[in-house]
C-alpha positions as a LaTeX table, in Angstrom:
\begin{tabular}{lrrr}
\hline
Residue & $x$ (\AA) & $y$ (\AA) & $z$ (\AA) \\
\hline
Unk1 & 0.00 & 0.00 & 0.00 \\
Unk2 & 3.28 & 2.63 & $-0.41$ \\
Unk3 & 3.27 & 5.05 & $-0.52$ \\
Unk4 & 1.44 & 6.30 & 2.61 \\
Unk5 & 2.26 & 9.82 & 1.77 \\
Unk6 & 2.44 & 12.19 & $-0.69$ \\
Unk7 & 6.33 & 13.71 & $-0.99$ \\
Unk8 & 7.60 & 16.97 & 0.79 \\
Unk9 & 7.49 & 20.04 & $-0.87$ \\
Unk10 & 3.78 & 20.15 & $-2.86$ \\
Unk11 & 3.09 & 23.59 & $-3.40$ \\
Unk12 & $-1.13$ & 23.15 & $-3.65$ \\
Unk13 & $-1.14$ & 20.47 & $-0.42$ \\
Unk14 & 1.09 & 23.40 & 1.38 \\
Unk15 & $-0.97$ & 25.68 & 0.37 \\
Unk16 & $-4.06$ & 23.80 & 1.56 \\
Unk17 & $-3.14$ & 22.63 & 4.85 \\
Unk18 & $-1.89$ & 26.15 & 5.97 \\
Unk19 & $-5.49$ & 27.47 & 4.93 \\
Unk20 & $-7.10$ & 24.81 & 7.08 \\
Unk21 & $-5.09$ & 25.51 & 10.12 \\
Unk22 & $-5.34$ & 29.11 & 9.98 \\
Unk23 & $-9.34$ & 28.94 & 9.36 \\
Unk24 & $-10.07$ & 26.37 & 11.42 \\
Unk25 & $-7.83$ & 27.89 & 14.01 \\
Unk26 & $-10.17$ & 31.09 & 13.89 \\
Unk27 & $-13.41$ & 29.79 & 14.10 \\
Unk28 & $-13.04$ & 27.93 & 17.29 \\
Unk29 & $-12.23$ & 31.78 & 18.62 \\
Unk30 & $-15.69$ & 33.01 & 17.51 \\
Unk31 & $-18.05$ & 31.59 & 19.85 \\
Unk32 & $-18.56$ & 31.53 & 23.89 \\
Unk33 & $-17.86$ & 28.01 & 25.21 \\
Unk34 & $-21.51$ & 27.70 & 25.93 \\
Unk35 & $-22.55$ & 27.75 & 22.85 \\
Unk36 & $-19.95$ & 25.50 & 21.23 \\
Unk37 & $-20.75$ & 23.39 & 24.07 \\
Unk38 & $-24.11$ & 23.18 & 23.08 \\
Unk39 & $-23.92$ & 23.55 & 18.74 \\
Unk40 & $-21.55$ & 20.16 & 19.93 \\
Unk41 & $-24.48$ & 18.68 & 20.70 \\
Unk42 & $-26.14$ & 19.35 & 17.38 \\
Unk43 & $-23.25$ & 18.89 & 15.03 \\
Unk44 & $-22.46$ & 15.11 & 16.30 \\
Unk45 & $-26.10$ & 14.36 & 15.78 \\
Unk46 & $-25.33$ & 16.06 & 12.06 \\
Unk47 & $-22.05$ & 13.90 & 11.99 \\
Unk48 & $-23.70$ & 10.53 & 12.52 \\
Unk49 & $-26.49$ & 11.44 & 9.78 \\
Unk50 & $-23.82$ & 12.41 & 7.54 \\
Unk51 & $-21.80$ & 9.46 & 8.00 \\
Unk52 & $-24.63$ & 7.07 & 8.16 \\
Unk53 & $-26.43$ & 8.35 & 5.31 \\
Unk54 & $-22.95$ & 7.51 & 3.20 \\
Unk55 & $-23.77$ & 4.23 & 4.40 \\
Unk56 & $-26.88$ & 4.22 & 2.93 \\
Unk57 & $-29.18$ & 4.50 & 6.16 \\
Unk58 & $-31.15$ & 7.49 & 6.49 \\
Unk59 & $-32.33$ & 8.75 & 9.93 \\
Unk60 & $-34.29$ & 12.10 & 9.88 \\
Unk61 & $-32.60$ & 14.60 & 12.69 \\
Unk62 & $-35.57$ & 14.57 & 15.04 \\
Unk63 & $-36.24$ & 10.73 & 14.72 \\
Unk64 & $-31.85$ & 11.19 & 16.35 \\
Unk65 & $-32.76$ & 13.78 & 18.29 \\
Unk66 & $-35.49$ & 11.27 & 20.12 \\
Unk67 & $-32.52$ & 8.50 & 19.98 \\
Unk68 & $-31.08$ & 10.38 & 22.52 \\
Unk69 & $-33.77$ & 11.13 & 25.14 \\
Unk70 & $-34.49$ & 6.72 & 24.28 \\
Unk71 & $-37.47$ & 7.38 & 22.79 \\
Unk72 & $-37.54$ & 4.77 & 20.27 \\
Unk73 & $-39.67$ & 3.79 & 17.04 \\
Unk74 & $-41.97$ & 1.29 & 17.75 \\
Unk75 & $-40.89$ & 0.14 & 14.08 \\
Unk76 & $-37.83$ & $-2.30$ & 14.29 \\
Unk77 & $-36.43$ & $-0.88$ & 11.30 \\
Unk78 & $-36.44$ & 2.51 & 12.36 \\
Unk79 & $-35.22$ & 1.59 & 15.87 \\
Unk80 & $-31.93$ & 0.37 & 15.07 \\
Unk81 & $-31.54$ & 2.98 & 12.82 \\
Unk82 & $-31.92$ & 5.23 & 16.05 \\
Unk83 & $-29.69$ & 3.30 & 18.27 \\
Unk84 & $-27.31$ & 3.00 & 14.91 \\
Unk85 & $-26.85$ & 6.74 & 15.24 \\
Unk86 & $-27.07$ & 7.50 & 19.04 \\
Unk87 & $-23.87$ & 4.92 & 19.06 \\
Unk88 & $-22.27$ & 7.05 & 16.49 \\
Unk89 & $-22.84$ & 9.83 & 18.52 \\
Unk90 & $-21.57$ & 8.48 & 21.80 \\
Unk91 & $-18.46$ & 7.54 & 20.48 \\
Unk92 & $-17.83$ & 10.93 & 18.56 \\
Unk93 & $-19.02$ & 12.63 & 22.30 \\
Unk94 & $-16.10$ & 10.24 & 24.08 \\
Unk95 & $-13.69$ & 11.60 & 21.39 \\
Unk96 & $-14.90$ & 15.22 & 21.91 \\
Unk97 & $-14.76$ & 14.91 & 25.91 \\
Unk98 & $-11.03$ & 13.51 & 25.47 \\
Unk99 & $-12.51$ & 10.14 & 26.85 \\
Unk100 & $-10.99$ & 8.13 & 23.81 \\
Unk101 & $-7.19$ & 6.28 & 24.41 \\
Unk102 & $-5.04$ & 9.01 & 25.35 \\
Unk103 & $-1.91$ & 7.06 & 24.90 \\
Unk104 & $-2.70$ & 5.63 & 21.71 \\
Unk105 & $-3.22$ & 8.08 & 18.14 \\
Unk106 & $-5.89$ & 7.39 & 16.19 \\
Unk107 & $-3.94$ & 6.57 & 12.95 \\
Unk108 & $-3.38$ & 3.27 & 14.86 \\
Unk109 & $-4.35$ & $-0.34$ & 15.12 \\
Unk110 & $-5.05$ & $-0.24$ & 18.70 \\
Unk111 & $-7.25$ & 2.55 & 18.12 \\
Unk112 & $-9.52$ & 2.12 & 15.66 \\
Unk113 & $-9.88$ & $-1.70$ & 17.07 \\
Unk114 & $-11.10$ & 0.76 & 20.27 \\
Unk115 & $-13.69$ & 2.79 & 18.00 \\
Unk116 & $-15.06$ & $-0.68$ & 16.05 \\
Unk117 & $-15.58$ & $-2.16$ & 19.52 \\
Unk118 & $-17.10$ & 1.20 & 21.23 \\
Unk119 & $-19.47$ & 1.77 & 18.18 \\
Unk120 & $-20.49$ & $-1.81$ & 17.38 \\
Unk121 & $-21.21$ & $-3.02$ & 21.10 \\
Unk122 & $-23.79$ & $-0.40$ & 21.25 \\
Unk123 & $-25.51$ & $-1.56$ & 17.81 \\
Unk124 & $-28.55$ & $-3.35$ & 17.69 \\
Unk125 & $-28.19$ & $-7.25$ & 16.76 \\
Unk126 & $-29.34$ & $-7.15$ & 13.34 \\
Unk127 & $-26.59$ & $-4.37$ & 12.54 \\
Unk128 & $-23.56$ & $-7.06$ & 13.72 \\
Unk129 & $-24.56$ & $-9.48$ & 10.46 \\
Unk130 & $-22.62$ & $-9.12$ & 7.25 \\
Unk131 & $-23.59$ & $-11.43$ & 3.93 \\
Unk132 & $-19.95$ & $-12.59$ & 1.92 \\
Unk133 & $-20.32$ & $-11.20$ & $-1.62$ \\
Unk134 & $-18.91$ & $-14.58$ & $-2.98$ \\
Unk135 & $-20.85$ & $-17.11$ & $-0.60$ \\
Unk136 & $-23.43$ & $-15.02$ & 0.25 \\
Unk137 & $-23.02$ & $-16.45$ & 3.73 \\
Unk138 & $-23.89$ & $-14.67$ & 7.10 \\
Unk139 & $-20.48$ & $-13.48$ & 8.90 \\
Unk140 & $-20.67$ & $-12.31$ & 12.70 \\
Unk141 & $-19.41$ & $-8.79$ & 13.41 \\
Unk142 & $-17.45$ & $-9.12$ & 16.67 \\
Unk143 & $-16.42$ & $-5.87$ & 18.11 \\
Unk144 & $-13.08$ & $-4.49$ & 18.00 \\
Unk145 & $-12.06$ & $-7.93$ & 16.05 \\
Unk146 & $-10.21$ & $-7.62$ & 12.53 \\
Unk147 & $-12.19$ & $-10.00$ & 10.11 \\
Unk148 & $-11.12$ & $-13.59$ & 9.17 \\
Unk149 & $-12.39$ & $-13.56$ & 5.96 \\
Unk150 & $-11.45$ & $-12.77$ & 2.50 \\
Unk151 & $-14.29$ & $-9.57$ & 1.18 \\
Unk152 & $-14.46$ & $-7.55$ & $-1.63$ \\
Unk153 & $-15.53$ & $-4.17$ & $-2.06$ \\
Unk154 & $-16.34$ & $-2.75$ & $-5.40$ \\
Unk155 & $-13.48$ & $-3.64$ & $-7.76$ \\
Unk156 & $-11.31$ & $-3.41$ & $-4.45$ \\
Unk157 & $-10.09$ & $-7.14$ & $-3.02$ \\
Unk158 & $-8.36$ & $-5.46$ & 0.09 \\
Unk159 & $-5.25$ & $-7.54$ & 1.71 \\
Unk160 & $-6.39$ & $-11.25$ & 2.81 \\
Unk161 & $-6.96$ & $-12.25$ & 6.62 \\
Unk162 & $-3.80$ & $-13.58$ & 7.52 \\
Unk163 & $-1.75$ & $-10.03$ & 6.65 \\
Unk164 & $-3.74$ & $-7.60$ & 8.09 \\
Unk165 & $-1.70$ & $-7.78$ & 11.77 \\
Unk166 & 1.24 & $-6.75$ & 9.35 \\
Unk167 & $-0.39$ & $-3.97$ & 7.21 \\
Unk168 & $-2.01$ & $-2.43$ & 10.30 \\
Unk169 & 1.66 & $-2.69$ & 11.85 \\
Unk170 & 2.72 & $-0.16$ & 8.79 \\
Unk171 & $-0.58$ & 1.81 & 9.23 \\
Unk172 & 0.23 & 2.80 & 12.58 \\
Unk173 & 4.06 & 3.18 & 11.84 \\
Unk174 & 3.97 & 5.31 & 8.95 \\
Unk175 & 1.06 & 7.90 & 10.36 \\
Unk176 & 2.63 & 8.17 & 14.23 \\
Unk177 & 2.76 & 12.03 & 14.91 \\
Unk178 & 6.33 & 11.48 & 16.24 \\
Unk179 & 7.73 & 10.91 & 12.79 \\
Unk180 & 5.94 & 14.14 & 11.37 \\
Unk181 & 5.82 & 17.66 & 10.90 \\
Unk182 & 2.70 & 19.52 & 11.90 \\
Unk183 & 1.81 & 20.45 & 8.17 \\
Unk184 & 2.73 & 16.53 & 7.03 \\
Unk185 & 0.21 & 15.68 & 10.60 \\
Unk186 & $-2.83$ & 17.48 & 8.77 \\
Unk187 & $-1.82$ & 15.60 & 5.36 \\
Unk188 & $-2.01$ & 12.16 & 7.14 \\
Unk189 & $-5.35$ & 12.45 & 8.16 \\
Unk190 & $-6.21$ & 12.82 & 4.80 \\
Unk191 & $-3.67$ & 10.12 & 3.66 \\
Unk192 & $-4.60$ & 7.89 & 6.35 \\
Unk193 & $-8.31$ & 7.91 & 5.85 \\
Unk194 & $-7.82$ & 6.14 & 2.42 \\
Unk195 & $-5.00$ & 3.61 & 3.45 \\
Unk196 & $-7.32$ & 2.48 & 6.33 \\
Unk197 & $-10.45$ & 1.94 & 3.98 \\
Unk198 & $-7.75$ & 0.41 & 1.16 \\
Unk199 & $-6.84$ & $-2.13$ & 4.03 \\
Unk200 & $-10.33$ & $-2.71$ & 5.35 \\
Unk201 & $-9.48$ & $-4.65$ & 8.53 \\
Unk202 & $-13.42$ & $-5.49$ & 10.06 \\
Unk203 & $-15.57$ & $-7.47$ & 8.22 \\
Unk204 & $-17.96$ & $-4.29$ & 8.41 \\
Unk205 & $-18.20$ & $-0.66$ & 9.71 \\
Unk206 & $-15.08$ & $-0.03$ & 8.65 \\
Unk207 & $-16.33$ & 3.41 & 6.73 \\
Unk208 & $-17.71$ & 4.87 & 10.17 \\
Unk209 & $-14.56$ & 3.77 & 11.83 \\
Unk210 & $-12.45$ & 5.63 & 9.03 \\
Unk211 & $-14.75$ & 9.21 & 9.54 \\
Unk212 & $-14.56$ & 8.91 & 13.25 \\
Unk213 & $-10.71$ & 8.02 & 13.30 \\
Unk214 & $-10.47$ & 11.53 & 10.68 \\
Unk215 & $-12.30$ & 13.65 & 13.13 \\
Unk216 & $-10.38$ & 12.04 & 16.39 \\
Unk217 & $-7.01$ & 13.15 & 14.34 \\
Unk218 & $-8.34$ & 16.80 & 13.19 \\
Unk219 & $-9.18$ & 17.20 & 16.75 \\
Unk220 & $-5.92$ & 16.01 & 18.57 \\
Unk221 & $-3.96$ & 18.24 & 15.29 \\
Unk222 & $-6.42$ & 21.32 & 15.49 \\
Unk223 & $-8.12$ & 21.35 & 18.63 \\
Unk224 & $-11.59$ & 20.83 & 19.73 \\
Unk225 & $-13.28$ & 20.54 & 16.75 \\
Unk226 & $-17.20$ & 20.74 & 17.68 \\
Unk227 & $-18.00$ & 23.18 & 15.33 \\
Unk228 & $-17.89$ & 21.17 & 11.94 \\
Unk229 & $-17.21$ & 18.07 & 10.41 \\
Unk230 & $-16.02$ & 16.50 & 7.52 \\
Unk231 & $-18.26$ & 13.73 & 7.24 \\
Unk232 & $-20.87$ & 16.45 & 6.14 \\
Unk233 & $-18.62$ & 17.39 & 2.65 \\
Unk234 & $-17.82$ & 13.96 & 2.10 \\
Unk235 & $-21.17$ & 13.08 & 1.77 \\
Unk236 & $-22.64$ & 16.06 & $-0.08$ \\
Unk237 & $-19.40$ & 14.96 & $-2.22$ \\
Unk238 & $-20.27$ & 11.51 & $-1.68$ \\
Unk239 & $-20.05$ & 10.43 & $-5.80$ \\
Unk240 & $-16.39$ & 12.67 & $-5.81$ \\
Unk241 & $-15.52$ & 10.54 & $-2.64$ \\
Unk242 & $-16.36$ & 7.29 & $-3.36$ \\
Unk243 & $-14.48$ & 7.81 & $-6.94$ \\
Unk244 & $-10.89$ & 9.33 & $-5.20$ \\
Unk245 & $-11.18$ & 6.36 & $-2.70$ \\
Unk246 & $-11.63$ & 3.88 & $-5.78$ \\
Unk247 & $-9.26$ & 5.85 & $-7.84$ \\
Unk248 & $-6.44$ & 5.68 & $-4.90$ \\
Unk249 & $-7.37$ & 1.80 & $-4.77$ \\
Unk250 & $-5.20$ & 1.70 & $-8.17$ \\
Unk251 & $-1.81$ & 0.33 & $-9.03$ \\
Unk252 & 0.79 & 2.79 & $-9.97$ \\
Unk253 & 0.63 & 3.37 & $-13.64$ \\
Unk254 & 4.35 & 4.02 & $-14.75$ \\
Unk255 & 7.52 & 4.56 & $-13.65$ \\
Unk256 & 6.13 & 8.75 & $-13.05$ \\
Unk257 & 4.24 & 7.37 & $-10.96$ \\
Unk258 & 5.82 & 7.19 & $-7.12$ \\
Unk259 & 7.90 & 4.72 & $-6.41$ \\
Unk260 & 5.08 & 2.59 & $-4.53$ \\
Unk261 & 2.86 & 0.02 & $-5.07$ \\
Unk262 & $-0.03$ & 2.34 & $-5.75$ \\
Unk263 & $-0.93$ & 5.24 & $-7.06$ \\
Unk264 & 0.78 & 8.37 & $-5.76$ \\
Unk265 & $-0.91$ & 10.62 & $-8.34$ \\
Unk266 & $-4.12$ & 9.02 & $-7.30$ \\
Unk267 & $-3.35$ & 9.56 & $-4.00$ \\
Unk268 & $-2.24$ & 13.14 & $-4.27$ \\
Unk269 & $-5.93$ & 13.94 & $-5.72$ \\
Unk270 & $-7.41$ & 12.46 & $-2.68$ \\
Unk271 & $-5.67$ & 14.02 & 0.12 \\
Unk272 & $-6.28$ & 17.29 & $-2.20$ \\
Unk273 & $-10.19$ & 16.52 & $-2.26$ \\
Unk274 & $-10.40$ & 15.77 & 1.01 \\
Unk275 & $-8.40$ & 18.79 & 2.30 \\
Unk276 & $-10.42$ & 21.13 & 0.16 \\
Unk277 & $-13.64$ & 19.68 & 1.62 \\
Unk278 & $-12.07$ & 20.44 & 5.32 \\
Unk279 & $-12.13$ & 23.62 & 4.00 \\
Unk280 & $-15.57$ & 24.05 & 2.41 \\
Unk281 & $-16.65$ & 23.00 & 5.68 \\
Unk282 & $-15.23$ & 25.46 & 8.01 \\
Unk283 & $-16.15$ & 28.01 & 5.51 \\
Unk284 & $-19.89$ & 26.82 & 5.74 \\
Unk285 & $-19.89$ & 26.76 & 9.41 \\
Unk286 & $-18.25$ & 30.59 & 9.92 \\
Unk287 & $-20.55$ & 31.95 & 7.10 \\
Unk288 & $-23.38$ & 30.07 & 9.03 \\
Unk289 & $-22.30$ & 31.39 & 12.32 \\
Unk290 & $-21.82$ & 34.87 & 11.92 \\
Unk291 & $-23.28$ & 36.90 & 14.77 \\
Unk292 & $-25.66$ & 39.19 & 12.75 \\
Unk293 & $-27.24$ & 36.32 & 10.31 \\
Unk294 & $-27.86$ & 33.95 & 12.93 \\
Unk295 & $-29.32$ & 36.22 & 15.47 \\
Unk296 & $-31.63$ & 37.63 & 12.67 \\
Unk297 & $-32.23$ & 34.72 & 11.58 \\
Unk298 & $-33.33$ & 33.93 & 15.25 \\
Unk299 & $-35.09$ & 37.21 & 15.51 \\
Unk300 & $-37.46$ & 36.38 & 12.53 \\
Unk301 & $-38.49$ & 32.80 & 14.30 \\
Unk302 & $-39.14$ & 33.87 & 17.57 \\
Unk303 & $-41.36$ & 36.89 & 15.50 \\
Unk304 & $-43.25$ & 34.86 & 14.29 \\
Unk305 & $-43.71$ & 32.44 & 17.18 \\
Unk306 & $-45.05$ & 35.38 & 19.30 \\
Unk307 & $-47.21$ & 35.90 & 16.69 \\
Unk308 & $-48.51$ & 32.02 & 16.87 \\
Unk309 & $-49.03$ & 32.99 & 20.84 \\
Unk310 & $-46.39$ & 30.13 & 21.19 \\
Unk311 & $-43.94$ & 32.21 & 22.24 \\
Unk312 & $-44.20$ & 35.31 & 24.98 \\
Unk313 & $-42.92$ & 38.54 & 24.34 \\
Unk314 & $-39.54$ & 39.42 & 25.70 \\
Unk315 & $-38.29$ & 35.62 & 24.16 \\
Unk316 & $-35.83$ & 37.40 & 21.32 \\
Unk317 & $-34.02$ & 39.93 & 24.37 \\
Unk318 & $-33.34$ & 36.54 & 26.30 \\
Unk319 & $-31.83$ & 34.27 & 23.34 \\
Unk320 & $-29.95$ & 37.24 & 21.94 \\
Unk321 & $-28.53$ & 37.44 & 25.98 \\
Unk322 & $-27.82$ & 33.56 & 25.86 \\
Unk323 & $-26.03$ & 34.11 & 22.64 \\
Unk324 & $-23.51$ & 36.34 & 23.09 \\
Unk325 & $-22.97$ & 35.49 & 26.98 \\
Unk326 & $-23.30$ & 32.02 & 26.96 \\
Unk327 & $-24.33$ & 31.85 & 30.17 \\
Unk328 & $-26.91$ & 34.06 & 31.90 \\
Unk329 & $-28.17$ & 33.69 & 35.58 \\
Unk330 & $-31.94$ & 33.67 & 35.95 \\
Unk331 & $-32.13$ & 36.20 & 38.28 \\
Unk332 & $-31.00$ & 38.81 & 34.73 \\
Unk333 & $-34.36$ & 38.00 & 33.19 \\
Unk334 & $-36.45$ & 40.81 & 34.46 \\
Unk335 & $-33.58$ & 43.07 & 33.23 \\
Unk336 & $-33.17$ & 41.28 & 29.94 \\
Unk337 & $-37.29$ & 41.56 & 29.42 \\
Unk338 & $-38.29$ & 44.67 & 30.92 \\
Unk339 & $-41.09$ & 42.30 & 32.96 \\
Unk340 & $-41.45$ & 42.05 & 36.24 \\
Unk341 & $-40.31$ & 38.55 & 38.04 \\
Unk342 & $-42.99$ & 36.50 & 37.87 \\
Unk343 & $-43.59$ & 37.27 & 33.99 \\
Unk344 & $-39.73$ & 37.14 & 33.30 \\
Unk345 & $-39.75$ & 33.65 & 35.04 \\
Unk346 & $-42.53$ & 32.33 & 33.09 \\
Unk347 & $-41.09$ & 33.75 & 29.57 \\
Unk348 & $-37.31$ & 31.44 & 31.03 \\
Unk349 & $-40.23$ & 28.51 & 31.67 \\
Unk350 & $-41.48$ & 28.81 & 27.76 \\
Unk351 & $-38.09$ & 28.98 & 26.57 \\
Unk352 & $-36.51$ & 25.92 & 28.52 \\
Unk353 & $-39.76$ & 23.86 & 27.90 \\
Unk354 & $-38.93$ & 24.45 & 23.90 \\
Unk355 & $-35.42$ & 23.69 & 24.46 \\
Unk356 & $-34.57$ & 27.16 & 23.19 \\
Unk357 & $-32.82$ & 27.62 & 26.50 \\
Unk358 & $-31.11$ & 24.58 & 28.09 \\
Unk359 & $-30.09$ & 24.65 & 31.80 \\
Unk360 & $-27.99$ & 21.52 & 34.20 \\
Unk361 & $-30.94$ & 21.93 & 36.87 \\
Unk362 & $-33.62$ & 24.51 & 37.62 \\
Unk363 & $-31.66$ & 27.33 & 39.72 \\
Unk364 & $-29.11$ & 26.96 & 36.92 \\
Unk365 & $-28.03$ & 29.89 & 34.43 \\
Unk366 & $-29.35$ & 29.20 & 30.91 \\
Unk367 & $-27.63$ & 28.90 & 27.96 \\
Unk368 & $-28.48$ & 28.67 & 24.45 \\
Unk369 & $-30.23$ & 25.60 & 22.68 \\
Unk370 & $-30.56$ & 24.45 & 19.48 \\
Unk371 & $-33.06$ & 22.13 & 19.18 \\
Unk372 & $-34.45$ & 20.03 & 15.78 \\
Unk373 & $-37.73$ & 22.01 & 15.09 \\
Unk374 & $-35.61$ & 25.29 & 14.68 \\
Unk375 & $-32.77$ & 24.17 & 12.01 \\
Unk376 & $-34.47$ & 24.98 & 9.62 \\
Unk377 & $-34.61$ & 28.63 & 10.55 \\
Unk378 & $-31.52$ & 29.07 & 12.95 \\
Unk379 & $-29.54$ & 26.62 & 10.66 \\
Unk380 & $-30.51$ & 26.32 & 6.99 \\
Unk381 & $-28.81$ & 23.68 & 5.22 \\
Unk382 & $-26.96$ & 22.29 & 7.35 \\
Unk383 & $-28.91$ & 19.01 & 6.65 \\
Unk384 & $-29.64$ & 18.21 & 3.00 \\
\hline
\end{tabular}
């Protein structure tokens, strides 16, 4: 699978990596804690959808949102599809929380044998059956376990059983942070997210395990990075991505062509597709996060809430307060409303019952919430 990496001294990768630290860098500045705290929340429930729907399973945002308060589909279908993504989103929230293996970096065997046996133990049992394309046999998933059988995927035959333990041995070897330069760290993830897929060590899941083990790198590399994800350009890219991962699958061509057994121009395009989709993203998020849109947008919704009679007067003054605060004791909200207490209280009451305002008990301060009714407004597009 050589090389692993593309060569020092690319001017466009340079060039790319040094515009994804310096904008990622920035955006994480832009917000209080609070809030990223909470648009966390929100973006690893966008994250799983994202990385499931590549997968081909489709789970709308509020049918996730109920995933997580266990309020499950009576239809077995739908059910695991809820407890497929609130185990996507429990190991992304370990990751976030620096709960993952501190002494072990996620371009590694022992890791990503961690996130296959954190994210399939929590699947439902009819997600931990795979079907052989050849004997269209029923294979166990085990958890954590590389696979002990021979699969295909597409035109792809990825290495057989027996050499995995070796491959994954170079994996982890050639993508350890100690051996790299910052700039050639951020070029691995992209780098590594293809030689993991190429090598394919579980008999299944192997596609969530390669977008969590990305986002577990960009965060150790870049920070805490709750703010956006890649899985979301990947799969609004997903025909682009699936075609740079197959075209990456290929032998080298000639003798121009690295030194390796595959592809190094191949590979160059996919770390440079995947890099550029980094950056799409962050460039989504801070357009969608700028203070003036999103609080208008905000303004407009809670307009035409009060309107409805859903919503009391005085709603807008506390949200815009949540916003750029992040946290604001209740005892503000007559100040923050021009009402008097009781009235004040009772406009915090509407707004935590919505879960416009989110609080750790009730004496708490409040902070801003984004729940799945309001997306739409608050958030457009960030589902398709």
């Amino acid at each position: 699978m050589e090389p692993m990496l593309v060569p020092e001294g690319h001017p466009e990768l340079d060039d790319l990596i040094f515009e994804l630290n310096s904008k990622a860098s920035a955006l994480s500045g832009t917000l209080p804690v609070e809030v990223q705290r909470e648009l966390g929340y929100l973006l690893r429930a966008m994250n799983c959808y994202y990385s499931n729907f590549l997968e081909g399973h489709q789970t709308h945002p509020r049918d996730i949102e109920r995933a997580l308060r266990s309020d499950f589909s009576q239809d077995r279908r739908q059910r695991a599809l809820q407890l497929e993504a609130r185990a996507h989103i429990e190991v992304q929230q370990l990751i976030d929380s620096r709960q993952d293996p501190a002494g072990l970096w996620p371009a590694s065997g022992g890791y990503v044998r961690w996130l296959h046996r954190e994210f399939c133990s929590r699947l439902p049992p009819e997600f931990l059956v795979t079907r052989t394309v050849d004997t269209h046999r029923d294979i166990p998933v085990v958890p954590g376990e590389f696979r002990t059988d021979r699969v295909v995927v597409g035109r792809h035959e990825p290495p057989p059983p027996a050499t995995l333990a070796d491959f994954m041995r170079r994996f982890t070897e050639a993508y350890c942070p100690v051996n790299l330069s910052k700039p050639r760290r951020l070029m691995s993830v992209a780098a590594a997210h293809h030689r993991f897929t190429w090598i394919h060590p579980f008999v299944d899941g192997n596609g969530r395990v390669a977008r969590l083990m990305s986002h577990a790198m960009i965060c150790r590399l870049l920070g805490a990075n709750t703010l956006w994800s890649v899985s979301r350009g990947l799969a609004r890219n997903a025909d682009e991505y699936k075609a740079h991962l197959a075209g990456a699958d290929q032998p080298r061509r000639n003798a121009l062509d690295g030194r390796g057994a595959l592809s190094l121009e191949e590979l160059t395009r996919f770390c440079r597709f995947f890099l550029r989709v980094c950056i799409d993203q962050v460039d989504f998020m801070e357009r969608l996060l700028q203070p003036g849109e999103i609080l208008r947008r905000m303004e407009l919704y809670v307009t035409d809430e009060i309107v409805a009679r859903r919503l009391p007067k005085g709603s807008f003054e506390m949200l815009r307060e949540a916003f750029y605060a992040g946290s604001v004791p209740r005892g503000k909200a007559p100040a923050i409303t021009g009402y008097e207490e009781r009235r004040a209280r009772m406009t915090v009451a509407a707004l935590l019952d919505r879960g416009l305002l989110v609080a750790a008990g009730p004496r708490a301060p409040v902070s801003l919430g984004f729940p799945a009714a309001v997306l739409e407004r608050w958030l457009p597009d960030l589902y398709q």
